[in-house]
PDB file of N, CA, C and O in Angstrom:
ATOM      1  N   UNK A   1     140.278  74.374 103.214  1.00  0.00           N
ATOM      2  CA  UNK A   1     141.136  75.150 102.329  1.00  0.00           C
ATOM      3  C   UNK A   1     141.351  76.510 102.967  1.00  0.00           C
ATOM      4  O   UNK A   1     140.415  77.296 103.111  1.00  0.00           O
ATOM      5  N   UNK A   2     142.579  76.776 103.344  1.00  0.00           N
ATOM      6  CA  UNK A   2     142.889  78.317 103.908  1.00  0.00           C
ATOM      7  C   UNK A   2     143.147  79.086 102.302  1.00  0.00           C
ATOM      8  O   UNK A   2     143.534  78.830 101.162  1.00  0.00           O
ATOM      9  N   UNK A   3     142.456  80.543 103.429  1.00  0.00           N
ATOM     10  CA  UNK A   3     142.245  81.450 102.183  1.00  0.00           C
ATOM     11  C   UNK A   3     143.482  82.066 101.827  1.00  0.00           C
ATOM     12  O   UNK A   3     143.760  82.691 102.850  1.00  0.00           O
ATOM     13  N   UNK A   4     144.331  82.258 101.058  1.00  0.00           N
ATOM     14  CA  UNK A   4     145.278  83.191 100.661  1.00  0.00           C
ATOM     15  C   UNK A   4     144.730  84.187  99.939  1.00  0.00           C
ATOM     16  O   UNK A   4     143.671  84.070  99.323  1.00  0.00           O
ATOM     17  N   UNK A   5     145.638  85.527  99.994  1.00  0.00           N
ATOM     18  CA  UNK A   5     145.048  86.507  99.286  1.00  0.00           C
ATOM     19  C   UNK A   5     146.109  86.350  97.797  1.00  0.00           C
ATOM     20  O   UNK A   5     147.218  85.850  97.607  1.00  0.00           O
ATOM     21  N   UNK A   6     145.235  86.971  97.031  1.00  0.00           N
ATOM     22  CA  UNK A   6     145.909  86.965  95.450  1.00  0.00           C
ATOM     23  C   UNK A   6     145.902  85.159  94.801  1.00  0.00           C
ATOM     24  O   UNK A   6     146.544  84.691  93.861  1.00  0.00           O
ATOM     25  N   UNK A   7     145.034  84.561  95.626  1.00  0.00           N
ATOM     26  CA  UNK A   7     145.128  82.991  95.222  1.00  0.00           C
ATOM     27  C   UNK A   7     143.215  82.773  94.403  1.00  0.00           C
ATOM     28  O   UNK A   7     142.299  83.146  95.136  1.00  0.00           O
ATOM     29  N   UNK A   8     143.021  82.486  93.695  1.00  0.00           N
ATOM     30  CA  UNK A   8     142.037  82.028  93.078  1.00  0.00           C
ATOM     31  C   UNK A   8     141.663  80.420  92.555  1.00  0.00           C
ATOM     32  O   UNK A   8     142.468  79.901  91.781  1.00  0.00           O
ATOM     33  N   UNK A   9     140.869  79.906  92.830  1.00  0.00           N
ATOM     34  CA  UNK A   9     140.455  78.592  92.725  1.00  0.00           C
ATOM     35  C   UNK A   9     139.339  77.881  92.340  1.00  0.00           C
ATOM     36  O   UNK A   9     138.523  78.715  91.946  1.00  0.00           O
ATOM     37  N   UNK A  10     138.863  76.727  92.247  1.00  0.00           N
ATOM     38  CA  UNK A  10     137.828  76.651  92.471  1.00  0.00           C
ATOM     39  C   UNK A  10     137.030  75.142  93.076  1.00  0.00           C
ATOM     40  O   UNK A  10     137.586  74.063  92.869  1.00  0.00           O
ATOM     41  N   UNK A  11     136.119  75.189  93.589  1.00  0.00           N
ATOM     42  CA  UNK A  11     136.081  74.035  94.551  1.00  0.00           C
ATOM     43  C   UNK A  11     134.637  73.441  94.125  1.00  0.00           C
ATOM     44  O   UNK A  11     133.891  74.075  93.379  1.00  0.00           O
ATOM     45  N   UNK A  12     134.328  72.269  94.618  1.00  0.00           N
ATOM     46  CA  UNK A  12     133.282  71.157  94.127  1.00  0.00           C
ATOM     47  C   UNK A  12     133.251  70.611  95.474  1.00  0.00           C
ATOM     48  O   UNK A  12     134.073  69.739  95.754  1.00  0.00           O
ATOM     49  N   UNK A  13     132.090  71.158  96.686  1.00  0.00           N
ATOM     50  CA  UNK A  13     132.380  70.094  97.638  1.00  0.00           C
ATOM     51  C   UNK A  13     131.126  69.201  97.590  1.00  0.00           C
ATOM     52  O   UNK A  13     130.459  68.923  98.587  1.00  0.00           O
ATOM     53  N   UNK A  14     130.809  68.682  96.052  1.00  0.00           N
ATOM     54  CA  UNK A  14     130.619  67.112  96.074  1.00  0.00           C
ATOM     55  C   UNK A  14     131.563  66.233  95.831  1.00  0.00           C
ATOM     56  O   UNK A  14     131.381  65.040  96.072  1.00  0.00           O
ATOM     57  N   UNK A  15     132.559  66.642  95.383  1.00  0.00           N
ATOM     58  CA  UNK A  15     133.275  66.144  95.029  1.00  0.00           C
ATOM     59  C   UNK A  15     134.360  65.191  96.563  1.00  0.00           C
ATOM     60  O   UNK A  15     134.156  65.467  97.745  1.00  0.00           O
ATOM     61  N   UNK A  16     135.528  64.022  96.051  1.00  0.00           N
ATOM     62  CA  UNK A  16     135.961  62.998  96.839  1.00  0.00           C
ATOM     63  C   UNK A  16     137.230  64.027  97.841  1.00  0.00           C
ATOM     64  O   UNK A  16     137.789  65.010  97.354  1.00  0.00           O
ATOM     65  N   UNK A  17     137.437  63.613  99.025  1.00  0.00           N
ATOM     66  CA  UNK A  17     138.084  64.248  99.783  1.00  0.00           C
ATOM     67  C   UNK A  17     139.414  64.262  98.897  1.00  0.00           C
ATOM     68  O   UNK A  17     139.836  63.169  98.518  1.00  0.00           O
ATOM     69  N   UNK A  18     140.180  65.553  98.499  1.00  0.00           N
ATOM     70  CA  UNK A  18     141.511  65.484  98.276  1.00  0.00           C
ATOM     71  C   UNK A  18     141.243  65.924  96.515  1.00  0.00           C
ATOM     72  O   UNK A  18     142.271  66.095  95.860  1.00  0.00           O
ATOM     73  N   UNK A  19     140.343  66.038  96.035  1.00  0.00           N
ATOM     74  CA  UNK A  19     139.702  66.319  94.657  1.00  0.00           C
ATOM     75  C   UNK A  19     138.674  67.744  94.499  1.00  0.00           C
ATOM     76  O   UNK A  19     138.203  68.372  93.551  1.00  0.00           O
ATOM     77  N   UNK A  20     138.632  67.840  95.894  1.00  0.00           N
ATOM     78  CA  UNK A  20     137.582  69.402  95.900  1.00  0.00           C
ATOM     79  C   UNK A  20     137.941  70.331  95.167  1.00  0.00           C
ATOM     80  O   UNK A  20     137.328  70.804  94.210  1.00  0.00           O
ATOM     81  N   UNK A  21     139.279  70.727  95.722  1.00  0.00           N
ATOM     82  CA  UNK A  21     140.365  72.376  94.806  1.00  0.00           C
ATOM     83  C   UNK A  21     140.861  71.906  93.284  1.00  0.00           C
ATOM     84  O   UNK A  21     141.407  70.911  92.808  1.00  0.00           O
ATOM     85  N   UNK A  22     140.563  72.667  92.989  1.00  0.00           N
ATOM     86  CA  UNK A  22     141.421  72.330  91.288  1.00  0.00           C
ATOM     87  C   UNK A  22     141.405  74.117  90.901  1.00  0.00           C
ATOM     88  O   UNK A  22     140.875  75.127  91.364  1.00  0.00           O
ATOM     89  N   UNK A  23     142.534  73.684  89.525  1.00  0.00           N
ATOM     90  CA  UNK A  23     142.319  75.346  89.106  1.00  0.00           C
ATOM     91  C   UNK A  23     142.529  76.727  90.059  1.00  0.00           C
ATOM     92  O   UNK A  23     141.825  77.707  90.303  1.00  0.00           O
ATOM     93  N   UNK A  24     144.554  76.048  90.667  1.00  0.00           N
ATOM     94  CA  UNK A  24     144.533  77.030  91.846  1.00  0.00           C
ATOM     95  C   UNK A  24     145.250  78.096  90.878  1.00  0.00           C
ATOM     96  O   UNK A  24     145.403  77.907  89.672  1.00  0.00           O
ATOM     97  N   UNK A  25     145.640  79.161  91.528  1.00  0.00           N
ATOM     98  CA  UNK A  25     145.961  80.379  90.687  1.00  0.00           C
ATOM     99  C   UNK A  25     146.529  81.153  92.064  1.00  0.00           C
ATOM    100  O   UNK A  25     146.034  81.086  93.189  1.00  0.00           O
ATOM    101  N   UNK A  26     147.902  82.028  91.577  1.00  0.00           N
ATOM    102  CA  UNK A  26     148.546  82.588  92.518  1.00  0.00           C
ATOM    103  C   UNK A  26     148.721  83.676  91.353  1.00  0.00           C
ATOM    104  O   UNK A  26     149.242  83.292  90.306  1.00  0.00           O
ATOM    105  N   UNK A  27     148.198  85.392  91.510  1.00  0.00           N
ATOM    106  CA  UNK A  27     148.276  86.262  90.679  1.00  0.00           C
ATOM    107  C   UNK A  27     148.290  85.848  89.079  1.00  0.00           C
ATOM    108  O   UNK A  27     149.198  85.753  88.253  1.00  0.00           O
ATOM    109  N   UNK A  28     146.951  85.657  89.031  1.00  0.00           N
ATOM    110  CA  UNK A  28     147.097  85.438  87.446  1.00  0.00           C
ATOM    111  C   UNK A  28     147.700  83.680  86.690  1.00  0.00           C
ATOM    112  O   UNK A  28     147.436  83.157  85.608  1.00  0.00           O
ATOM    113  N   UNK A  29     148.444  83.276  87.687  1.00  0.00           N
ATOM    114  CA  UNK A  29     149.504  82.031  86.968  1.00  0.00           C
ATOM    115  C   UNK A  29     149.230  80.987  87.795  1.00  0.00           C
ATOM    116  O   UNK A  29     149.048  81.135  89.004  1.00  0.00           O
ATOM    117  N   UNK A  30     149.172  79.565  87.026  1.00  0.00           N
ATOM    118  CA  UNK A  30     148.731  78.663  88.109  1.00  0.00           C
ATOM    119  C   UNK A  30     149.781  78.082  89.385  1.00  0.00           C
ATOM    120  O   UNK A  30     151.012  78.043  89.388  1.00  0.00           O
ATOM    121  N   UNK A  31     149.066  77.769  90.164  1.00  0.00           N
ATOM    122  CA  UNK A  31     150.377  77.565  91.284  1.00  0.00           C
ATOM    123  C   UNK A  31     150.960  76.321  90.892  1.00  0.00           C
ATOM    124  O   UNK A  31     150.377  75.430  90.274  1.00  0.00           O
ATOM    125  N   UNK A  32     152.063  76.313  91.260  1.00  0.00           N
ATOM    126  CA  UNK A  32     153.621  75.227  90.928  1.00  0.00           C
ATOM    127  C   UNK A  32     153.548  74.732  92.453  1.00  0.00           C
ATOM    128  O   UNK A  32     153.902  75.343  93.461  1.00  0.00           O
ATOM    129  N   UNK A  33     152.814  73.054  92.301  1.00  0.00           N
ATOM    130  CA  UNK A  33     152.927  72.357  93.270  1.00  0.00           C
ATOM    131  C   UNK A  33     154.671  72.107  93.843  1.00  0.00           C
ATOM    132  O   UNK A  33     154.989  71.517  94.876  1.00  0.00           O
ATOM    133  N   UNK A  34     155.661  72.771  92.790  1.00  0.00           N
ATOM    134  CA  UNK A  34     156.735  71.643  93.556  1.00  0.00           C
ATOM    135  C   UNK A  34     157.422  73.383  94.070  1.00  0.00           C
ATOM    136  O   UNK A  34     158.415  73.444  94.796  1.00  0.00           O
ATOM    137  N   UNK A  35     156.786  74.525  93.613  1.00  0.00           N
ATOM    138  CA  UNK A  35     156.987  75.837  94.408  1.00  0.00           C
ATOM    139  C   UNK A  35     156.783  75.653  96.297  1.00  0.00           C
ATOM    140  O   UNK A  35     155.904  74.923  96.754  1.00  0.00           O
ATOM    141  N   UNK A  36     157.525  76.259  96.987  1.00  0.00           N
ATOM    142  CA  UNK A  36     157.189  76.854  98.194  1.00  0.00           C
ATOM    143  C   UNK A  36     156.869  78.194  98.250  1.00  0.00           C
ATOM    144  O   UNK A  36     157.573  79.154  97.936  1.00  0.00           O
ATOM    145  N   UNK A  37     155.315  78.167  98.840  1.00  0.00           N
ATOM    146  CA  UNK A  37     155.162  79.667  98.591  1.00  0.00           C
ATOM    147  C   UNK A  37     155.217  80.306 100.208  1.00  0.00           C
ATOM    148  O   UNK A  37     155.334  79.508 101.137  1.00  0.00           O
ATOM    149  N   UNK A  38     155.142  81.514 100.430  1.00  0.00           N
ATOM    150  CA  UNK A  38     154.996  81.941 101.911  1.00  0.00           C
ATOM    151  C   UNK A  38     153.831  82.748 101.930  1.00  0.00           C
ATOM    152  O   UNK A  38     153.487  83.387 100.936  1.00  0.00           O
ATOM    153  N   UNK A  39     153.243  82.758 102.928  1.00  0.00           N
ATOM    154  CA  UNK A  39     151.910  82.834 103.033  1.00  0.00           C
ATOM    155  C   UNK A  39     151.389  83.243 104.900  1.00  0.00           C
ATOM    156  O   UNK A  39     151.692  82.487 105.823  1.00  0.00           O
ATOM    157  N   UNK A  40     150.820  84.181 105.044  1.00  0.00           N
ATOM    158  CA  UNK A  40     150.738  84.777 106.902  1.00  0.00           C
ATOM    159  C   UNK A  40     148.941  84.375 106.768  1.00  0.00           C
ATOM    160  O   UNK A  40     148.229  84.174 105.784  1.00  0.00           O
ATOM    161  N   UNK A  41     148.757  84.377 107.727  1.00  0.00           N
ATOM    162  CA  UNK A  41     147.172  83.883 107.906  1.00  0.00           C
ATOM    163  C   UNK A  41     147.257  83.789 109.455  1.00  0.00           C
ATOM    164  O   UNK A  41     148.264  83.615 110.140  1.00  0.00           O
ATOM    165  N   UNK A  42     145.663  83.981 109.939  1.00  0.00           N
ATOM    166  CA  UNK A  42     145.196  84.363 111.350  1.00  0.00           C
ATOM    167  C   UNK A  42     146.025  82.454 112.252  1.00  0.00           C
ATOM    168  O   UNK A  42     146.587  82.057 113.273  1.00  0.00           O
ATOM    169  N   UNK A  43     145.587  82.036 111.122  1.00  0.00           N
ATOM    170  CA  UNK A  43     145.752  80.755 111.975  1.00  0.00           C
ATOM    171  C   UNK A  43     146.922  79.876 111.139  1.00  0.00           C
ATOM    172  O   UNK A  43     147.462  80.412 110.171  1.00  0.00           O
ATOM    173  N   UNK A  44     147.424  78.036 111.683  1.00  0.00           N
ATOM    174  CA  UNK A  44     148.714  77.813 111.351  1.00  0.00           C
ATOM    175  C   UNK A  44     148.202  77.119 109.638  1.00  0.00           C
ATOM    176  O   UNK A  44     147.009  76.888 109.440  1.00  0.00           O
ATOM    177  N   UNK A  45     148.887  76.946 108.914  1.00  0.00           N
ATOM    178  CA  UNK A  45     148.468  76.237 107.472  1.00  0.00           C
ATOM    179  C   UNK A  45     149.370  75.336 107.477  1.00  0.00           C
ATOM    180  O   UNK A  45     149.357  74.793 106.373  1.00  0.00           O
ATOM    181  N   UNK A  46     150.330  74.789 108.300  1.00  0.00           N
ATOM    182  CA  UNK A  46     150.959  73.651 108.740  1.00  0.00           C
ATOM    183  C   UNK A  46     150.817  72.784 109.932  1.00  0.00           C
ATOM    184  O   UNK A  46     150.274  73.055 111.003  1.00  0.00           O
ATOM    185  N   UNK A  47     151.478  71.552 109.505  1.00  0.00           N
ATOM    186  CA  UNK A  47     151.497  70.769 111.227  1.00  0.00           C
ATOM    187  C   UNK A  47     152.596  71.617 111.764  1.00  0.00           C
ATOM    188  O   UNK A  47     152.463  71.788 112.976  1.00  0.00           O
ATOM    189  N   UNK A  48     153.414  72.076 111.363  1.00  0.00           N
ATOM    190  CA  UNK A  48     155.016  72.531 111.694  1.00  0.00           C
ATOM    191  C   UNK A  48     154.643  73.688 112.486  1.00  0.00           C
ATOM    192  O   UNK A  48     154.909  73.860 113.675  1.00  0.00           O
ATOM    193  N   UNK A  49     154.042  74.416 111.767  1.00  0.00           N
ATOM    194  CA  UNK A  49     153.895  75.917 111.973  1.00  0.00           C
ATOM    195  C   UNK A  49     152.784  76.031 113.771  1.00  0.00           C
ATOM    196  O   UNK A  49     152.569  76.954 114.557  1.00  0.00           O
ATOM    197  N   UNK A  50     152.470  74.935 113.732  1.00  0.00           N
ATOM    198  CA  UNK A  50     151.334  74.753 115.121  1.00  0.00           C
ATOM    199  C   UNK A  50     152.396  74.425 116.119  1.00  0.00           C
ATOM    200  O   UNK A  50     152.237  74.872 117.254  1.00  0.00           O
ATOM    201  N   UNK A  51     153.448  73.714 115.862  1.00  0.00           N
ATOM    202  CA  UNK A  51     154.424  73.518 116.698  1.00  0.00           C
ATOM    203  C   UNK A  51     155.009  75.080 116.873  1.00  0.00           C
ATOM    204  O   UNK A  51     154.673  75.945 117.681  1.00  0.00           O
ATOM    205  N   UNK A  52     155.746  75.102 116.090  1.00  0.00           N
ATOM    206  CA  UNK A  52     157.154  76.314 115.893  1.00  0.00           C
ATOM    207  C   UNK A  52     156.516  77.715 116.299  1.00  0.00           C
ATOM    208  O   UNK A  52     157.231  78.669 116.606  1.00  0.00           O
ATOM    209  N   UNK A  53     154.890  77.791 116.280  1.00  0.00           N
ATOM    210  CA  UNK A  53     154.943  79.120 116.475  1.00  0.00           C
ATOM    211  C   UNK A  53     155.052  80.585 114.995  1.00  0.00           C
ATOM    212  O   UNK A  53     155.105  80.346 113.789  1.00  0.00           O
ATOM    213  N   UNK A  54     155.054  81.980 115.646  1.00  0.00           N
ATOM    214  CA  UNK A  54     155.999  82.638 114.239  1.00  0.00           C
ATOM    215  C   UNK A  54     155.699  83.695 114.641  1.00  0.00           C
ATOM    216  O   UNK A  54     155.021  83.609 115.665  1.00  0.00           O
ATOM    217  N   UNK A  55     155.859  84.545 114.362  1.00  0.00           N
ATOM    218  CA  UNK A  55     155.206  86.220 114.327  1.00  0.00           C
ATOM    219  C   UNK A  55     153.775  86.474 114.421  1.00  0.00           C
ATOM    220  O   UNK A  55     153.172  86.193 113.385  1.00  0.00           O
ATOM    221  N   UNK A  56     152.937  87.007 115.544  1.00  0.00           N
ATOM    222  CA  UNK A  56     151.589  86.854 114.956  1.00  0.00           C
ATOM    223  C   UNK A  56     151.026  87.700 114.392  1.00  0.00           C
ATOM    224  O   UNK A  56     151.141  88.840 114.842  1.00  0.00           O
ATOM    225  N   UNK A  57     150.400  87.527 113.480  1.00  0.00           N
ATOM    226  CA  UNK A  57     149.507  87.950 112.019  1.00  0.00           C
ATOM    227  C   UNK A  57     149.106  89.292 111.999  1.00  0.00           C
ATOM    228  O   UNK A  57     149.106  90.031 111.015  1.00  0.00           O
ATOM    229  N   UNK A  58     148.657  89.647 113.498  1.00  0.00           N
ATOM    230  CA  UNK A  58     149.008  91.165 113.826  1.00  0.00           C
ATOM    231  C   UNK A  58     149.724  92.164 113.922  1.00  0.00           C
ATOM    232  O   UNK A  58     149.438  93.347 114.109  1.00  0.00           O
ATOM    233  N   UNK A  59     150.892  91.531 113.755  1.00  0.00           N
ATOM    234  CA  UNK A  59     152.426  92.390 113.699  1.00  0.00           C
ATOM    235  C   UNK A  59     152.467  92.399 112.532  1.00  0.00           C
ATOM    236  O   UNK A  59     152.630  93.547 112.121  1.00  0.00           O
ATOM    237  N   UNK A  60     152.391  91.586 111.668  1.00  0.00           N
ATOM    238  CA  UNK A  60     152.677  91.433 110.355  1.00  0.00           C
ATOM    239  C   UNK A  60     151.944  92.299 109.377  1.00  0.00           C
ATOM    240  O   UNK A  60     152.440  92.811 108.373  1.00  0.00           O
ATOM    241  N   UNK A  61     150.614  92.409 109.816  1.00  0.00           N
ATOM    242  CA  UNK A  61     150.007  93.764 108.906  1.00  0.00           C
ATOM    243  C   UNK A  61     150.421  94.819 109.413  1.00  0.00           C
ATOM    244  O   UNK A  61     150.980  95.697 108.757  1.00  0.00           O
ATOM    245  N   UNK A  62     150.228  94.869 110.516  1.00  0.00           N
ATOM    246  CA  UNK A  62     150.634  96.367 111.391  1.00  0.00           C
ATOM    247  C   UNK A  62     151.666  96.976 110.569  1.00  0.00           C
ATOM    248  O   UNK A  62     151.754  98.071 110.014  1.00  0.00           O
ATOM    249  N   UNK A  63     152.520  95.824 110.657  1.00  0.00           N
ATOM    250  CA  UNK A  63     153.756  96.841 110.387  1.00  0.00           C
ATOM    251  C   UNK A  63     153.888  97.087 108.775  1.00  0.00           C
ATOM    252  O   UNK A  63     154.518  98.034 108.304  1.00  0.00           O
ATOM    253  N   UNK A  64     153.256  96.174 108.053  1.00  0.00           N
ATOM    254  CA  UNK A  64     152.678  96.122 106.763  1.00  0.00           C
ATOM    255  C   UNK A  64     152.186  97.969 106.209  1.00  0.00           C
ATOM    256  O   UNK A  64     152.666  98.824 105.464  1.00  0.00           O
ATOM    257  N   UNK A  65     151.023  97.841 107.074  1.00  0.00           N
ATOM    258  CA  UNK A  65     150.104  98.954 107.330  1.00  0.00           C
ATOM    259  C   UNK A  65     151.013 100.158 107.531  1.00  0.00           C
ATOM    260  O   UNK A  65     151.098 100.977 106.616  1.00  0.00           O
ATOM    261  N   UNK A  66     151.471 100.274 108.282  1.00  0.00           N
ATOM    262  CA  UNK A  66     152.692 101.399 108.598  1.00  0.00           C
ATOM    263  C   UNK A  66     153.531 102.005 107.465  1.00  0.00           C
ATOM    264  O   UNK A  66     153.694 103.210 107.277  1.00  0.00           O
ATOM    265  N   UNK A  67     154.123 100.834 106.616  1.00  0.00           N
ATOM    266  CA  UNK A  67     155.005 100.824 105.444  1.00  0.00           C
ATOM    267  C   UNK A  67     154.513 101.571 104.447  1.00  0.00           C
ATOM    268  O   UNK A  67     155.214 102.287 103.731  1.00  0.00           O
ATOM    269  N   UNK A  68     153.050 101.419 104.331  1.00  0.00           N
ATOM    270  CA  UNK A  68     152.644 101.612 103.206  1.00  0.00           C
ATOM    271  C   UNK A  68     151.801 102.945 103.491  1.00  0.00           C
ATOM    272  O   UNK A  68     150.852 103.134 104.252  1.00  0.00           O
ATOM    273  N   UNK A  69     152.507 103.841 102.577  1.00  0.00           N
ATOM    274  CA  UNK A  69     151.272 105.133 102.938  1.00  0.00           C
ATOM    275  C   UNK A  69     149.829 105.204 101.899  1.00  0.00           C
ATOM    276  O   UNK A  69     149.063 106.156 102.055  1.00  0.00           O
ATOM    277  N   UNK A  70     149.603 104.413 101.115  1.00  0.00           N
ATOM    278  CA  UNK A  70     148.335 104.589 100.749  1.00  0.00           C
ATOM    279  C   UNK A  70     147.923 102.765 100.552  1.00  0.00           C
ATOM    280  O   UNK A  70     148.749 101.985 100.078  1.00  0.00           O
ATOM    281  N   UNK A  71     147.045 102.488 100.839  1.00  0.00           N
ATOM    282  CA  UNK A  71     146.373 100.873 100.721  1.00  0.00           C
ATOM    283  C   UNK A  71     145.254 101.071  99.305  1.00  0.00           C
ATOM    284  O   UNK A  71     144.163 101.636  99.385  1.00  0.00           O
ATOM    285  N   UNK A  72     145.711 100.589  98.312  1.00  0.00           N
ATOM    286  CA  UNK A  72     144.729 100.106  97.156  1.00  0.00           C
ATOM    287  C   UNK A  72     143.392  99.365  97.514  1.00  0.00           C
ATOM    288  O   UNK A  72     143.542  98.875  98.633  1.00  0.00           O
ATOM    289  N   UNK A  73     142.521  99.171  97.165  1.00  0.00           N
ATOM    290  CA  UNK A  73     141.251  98.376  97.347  1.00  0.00           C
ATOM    291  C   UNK A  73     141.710  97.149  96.610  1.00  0.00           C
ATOM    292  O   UNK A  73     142.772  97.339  96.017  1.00  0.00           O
ATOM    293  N   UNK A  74     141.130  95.765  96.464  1.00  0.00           N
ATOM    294  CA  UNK A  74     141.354  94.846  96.335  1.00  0.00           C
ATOM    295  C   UNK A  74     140.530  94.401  96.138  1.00  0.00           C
ATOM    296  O   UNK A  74     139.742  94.426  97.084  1.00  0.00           O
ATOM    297  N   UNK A  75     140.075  93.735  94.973  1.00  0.00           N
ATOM    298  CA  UNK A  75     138.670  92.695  94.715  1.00  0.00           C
ATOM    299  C   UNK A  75     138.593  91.209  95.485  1.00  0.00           C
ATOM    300  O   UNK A  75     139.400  90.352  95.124  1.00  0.00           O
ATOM    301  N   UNK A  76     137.830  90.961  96.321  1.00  0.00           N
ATOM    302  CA  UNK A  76     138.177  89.532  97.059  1.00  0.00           C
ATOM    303  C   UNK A  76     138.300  88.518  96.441  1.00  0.00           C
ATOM    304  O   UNK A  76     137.291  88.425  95.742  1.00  0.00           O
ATOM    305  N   UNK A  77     138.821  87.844  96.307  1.00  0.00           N
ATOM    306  CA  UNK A  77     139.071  86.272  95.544  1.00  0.00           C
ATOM    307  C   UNK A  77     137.937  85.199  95.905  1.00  0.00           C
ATOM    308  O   UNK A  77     137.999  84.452  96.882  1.00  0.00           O
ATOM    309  N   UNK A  78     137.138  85.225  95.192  1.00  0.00           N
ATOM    310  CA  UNK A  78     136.030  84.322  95.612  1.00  0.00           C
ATOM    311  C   UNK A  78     135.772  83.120  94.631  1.00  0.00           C
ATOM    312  O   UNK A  78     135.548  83.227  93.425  1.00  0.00           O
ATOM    313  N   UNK A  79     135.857  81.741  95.496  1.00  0.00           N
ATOM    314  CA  UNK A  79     136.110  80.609  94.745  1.00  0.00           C
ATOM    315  C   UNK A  79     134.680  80.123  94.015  1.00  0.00           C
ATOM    316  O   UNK A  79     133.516  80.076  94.414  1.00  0.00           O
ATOM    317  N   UNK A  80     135.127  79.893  93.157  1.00  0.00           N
ATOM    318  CA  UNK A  80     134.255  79.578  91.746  1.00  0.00           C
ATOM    319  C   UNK A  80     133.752  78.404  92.475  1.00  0.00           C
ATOM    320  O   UNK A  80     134.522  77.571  92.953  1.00  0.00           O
ATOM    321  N   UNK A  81     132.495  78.326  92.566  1.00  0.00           N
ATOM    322  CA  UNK A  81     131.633  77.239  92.941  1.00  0.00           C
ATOM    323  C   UNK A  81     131.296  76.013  92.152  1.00  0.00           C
ATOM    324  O   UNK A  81     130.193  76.176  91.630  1.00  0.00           O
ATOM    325  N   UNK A  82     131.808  74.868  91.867  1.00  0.00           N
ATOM    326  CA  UNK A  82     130.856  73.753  90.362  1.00  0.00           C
ATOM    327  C   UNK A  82     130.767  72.988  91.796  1.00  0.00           C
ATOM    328  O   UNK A  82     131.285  72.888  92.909  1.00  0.00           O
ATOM    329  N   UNK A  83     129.264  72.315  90.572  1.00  0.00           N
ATOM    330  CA  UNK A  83     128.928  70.550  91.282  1.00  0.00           C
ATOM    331  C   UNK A  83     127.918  71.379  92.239  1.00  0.00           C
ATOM    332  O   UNK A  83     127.714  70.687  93.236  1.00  0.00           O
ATOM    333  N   UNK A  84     127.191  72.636  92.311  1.00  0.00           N
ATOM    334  CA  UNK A  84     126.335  72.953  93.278  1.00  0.00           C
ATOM    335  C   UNK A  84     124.822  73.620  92.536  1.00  0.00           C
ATOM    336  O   UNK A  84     124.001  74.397  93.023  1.00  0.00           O
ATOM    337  N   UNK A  85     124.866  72.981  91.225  1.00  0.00           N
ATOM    338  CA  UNK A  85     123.705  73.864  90.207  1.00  0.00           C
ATOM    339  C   UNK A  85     122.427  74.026  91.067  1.00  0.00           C
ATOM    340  O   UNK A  85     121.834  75.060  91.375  1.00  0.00           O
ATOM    341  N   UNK A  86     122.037  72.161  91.510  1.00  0.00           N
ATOM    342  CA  UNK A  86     121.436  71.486  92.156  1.00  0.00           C
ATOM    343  C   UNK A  86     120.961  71.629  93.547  1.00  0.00           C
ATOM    344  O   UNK A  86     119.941  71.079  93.962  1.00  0.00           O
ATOM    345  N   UNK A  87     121.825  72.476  94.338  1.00  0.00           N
ATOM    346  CA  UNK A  87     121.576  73.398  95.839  1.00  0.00           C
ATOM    347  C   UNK A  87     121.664  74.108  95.755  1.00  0.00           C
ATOM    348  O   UNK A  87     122.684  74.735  95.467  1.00  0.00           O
ATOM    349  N   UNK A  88     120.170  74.613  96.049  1.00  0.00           N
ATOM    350  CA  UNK A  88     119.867  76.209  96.287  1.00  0.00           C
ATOM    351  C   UNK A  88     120.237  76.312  97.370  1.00  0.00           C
ATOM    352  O   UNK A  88     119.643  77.364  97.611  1.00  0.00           O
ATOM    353  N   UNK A  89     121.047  75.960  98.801  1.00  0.00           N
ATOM    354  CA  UNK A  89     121.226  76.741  99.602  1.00  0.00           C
ATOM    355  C   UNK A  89     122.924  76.972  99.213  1.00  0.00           C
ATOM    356  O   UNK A  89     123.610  77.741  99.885  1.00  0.00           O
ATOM    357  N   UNK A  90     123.447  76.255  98.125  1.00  0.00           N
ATOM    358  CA  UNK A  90     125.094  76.533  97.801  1.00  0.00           C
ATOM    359  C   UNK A  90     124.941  77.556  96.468  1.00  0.00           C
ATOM    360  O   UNK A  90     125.587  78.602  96.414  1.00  0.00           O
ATOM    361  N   UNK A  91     124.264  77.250  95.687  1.00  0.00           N
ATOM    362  CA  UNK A  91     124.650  78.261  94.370  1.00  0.00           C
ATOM    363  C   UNK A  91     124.171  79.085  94.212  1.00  0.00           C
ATOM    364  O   UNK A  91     124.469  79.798  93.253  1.00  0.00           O
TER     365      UNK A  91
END
């Protein structure tokens, strides 16, 4: 699961491959599977995007960074853990 920022979730990895994520959330509202969202990350979150290439991720804050004269703090989005009561080295 790549991390997006402003995305909240939560994951079960006992759970069956393709059933882990549930309860995704994009600012507050749940995400709309039949939405395209856009999304920059260090690495590709497509098969496409490994082909095609894009801007790299460094330009993209940079110039982000530049734009903006003051940067807010941000609480990290950290995925709600179930199905791990049982491992102490997960919960």
């Amino acid at each position: 699961m790549v991390r997006v920022g402003g995305m909240r979730y939560a994951i079960d990895p006992s759970a069956a491959m393709g059933k882990r994520i549930t309860r995704m959330e994009l600012d507050g509202k749940p995400v709309d599977p039949s939405h395209q969202y856009a999304v920059a990350g260090w690495a590709p979150v497509a098969e496409e995007a490994r082909v095609a290439g894009g801007e790299p991720i460094w330009d993209v804050a940079a110039r982000y960074l530049r734009a903006k004269k003051v940067i807010t703090p941000r609480a990290p989005n950290v995925p709600k853990l179930e199905g791990v009561a049982a491992n102490p080295g997960l919960a």
